[in-house]
C-alpha positions as CSV (number, residue, x, y, z in Angstrom):
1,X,0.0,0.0,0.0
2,X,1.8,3.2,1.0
3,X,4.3,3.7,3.2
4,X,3.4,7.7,3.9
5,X,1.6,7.4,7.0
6,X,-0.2,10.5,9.5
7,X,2.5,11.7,12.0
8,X,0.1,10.1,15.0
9,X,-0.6,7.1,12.6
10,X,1.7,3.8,13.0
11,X,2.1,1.0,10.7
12,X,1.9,-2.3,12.0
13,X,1.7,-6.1,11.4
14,X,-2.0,-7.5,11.6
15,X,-1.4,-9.4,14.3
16,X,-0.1,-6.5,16.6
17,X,-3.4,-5.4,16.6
18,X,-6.1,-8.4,15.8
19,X,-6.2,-11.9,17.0
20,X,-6.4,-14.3,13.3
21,X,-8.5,-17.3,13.7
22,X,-9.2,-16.7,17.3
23,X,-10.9,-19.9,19.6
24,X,-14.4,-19.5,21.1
25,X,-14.6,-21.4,24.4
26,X,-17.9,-23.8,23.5
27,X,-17.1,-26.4,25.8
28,X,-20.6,-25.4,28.1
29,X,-22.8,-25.3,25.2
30,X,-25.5,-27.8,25.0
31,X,-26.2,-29.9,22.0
32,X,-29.1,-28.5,21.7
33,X,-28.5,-24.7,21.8
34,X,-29.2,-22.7,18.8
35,X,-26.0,-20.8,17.3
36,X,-26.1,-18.5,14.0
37,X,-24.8,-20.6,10.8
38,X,-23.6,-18.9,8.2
39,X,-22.3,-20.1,5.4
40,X,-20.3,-18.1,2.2
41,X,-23.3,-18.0,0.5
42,X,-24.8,-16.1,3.5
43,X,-22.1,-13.1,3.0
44,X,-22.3,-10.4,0.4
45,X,-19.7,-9.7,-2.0
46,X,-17.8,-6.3,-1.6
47,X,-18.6,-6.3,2.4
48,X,-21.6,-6.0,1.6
49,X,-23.0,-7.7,4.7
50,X,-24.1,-11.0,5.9
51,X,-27.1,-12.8,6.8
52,X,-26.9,-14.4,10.2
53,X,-30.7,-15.2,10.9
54,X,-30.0,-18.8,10.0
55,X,-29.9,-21.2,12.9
56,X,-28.5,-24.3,13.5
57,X,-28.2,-26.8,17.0
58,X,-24.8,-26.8,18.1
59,X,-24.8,-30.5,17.4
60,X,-24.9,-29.7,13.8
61,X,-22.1,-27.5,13.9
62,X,-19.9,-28.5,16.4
63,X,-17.2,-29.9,14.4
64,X,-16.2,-28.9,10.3
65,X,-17.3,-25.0,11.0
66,X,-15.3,-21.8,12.3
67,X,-16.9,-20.4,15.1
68,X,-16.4,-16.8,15.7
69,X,-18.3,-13.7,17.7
70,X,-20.5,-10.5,17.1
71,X,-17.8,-7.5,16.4
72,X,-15.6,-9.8,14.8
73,X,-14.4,-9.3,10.7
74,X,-14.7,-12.4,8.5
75,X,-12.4,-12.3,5.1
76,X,-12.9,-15.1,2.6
77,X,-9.7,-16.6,2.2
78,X,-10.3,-18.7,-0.8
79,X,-11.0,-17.8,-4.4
80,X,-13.1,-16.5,-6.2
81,X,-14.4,-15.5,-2.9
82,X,-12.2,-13.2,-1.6
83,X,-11.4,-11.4,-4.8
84,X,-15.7,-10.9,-4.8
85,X,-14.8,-9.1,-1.2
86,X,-17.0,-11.5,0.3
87,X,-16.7,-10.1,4.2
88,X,-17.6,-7.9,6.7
89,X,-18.0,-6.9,10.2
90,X,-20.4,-10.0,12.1
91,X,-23.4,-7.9,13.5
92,X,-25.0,-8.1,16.6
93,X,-26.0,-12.2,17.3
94,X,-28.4,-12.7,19.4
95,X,-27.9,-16.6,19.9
96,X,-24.5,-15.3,21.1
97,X,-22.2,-17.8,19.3
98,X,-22.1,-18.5,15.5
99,X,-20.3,-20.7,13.0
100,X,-19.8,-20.4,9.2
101,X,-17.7,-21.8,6.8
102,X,-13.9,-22.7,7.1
103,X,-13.2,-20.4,4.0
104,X,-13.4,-17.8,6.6
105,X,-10.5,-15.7,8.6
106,X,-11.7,-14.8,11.9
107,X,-10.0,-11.9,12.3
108,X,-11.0,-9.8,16.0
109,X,-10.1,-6.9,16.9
110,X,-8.0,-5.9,19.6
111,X,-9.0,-2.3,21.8
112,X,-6.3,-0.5,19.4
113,X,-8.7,-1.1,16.6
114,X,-12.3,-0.8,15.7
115,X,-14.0,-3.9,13.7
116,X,-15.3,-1.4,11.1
117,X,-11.8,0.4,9.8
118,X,-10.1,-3.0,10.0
119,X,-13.2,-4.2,7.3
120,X,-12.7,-1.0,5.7
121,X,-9.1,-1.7,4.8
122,X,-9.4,-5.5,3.8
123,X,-12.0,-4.8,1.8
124,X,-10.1,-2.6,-0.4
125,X,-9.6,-3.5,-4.4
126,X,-5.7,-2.6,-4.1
127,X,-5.2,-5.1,-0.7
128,X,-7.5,-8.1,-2.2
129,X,-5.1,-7.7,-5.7
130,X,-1.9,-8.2,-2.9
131,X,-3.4,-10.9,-1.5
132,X,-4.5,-12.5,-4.8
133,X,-0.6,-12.1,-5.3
134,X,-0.2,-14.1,-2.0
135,X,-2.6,-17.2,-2.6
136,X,-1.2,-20.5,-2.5
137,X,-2.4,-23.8,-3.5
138,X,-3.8,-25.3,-6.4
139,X,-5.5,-23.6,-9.3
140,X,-9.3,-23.4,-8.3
141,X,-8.5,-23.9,-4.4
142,X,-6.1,-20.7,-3.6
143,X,-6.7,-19.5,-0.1
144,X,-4.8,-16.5,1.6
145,X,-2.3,-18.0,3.8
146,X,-3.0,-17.5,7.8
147,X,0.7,-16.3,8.1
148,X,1.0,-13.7,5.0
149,X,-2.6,-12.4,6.5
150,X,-1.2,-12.0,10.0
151,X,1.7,-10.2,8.7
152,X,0.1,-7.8,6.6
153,X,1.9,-4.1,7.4
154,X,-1.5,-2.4,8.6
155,X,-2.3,1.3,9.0
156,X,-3.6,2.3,12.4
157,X,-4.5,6.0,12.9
158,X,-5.7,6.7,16.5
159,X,-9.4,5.6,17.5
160,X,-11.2,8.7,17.1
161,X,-9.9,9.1,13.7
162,X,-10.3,5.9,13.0
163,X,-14.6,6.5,13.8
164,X,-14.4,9.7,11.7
165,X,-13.0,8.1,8.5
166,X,-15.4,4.9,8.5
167,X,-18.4,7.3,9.5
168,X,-17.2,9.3,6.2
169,X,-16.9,6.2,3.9
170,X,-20.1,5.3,5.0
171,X,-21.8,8.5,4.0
172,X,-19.5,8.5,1.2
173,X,-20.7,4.9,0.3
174,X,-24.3,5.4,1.0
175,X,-24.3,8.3,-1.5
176,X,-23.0,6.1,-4.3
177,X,-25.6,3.3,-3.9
178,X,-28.5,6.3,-3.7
C-alpha cells in the first residue's frame, strides 16, 4: 500500500493489533442450543453484509465450522471469494455464538482497533489484488495463507480518527448506492 503514513498514525503487522482465527470457548454449550450458521453464501460480495438469521443446533455445527463472535471481521480466504470481497464486520447475534464456513478468517479486533476500519481496509480493491498475489495452492482452491494475512503491514491512525473516517466512507458509500 503506501508507506506515507499520519504523523500520529503507525504501521503495524496485523497481528499486533487483531487476533487471526481466534478460539471460542464452547465447551458449556449444549447440544441443543441454537447458534447463528452462516455459510459463504450467507455473506455479500464487496462487504456488503451477511445474513446471520439462520440457525442451527450446536450438534450440527460442532465440528467442520469456524466459530467466531459478534464484532468480529470475516475475510474469505479462498477464491473467487475473496477477490468478490465477500466479508464484513459479524453484526449483533443474538444466539450469542455462531459458526460459518472454514473459507473464513476470523479476524477480531483488539482495543487499538475498531471492527469497522479493519473491514474497511481488507476490503479494499488494491489489498484483495496483494493478497491474490499471495494465494497459495492449487489452481481453483487458492486461499490467503493465515501467516501472509497475519503479517500484513497495517495502518492504524488513532481511534477517534479511526470512527471519523469509517463514519465518512459510510456517507460516502451510501451516497453512491442512492
Amino acid at each position: 500500500m503506501r508507506n506515507e503514513l499520519p504523523a500520529d498514525w503507525v504501521a503495524v503487522e496485523l497481528n499486533e493489533v487483531a487476533t487471526i482465527g481466534p478460539k471460542t470457548d464452547v465447551r458449556d454449550l449444549p447440544d441443543a442450543q441454537l447458534v447463528h450458521f452462516v455459510p459463504m453464501a450467507a455473506v455479500a460480495e464487496d462487504f456488503g453484509g451477511m445474513d446471520t438469521s439462520q440457525l442451527r443446533h450446536f450438534s450440527e455445527v460442532r465440528k467442520g465450522y469456524t466459530s467466531f463472535a459478534e464484532g468480529d471481521v470475516l475475510f474469505a480466504k479462498i477464491t473467487p471469494c475473496m477477490e468478490n470481497g465477500k466479508g464484513g464486520v459479524v453484526p449483533t447475534l443474538p444466539q450469542k455464538f455462531a459458526f460459518g464456513s472454514t473459507e473464513f478468517h476470523v479476524i477480531r479486533p483488539s482495543e487499538a482497533v475498531t471492527a469497522s476500519w479493519l473491514a474497511h481496509f481488507l476490503s479494499q480493491p488494491l489489498f484483495r489484488r496483494i493478497a491474490r498475489q499471495n494465494m497459495t495452492g492449487s489452481a481453483g482452491q487458492l486461499r490467503v495463507p493465515t501467516k501472509w494475512l497475519a503479517s500484513v503491514n497495517t495502518p492504524v491512525p488513532p481511534l477517534a480518527e479511526q470512527t471519523r473516517i469509517v463514519a465518512k466512507l459510510e456517507e460516502l458509500l451510501s451516497d453512491l448506492d442512492a
